[in-house]
C-alpha positions, 0 to 999 in steps of 0.5 A, spaced: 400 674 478 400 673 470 400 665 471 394 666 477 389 670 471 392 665 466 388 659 469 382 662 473 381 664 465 382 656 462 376 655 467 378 649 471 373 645 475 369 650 479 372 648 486 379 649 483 376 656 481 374 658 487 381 657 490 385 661 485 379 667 486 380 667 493 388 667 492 387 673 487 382 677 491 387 676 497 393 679 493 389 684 490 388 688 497 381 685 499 380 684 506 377 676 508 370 680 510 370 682 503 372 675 500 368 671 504 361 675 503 362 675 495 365 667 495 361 665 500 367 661 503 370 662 511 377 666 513 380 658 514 379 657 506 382 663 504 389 663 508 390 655 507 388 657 499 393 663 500 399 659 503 398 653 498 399 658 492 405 662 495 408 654 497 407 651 491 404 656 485 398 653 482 399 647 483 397 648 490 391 650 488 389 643 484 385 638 485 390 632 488 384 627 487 388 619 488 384 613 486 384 609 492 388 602 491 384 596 489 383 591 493 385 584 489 391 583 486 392 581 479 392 575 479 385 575 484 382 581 478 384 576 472 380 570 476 374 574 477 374 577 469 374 569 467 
């Protein structure tokens, strides 16, 4: 629980945020009605968000943006920057 407040307080992206309150908020006791109201997210969030925390700690919470990959190779990206 220690690590959960630790990265609430860093203040991540809001999106991130949101995910580690719900988590929180679960653990605390609160019930989904409760949750959903205040964070104005759905009962799906909360359980998913929950059970990402529980398999992978805070890692599971953070964003896992990947760039998608280019279309030209570098040699292709090479002949358009000459």
């Amino acid at each position: 629980m220690e690590e959960l407040e630790a990265f609430i307080e860093s203040n991540p992206d809001p999106r991130e945020l949101k995910r580690a309150l719900a988590v929180r908020m679960a653990i605390e006791g609160y019930k989904h009605r409760e949750i959903i109201k205040i964070l104005q997210v759905s009962s799906g969030f909360i359980s998913k968000w929950k059970q990402e925390f529980i398999l992978n700690g805070i890692e599971g919470l953070k964003l896992n943006y990947q760039r998608s990959k280019g279309y030209l190779s570098i040699e292709e990206k090479q002949q358009v920057l000459r």
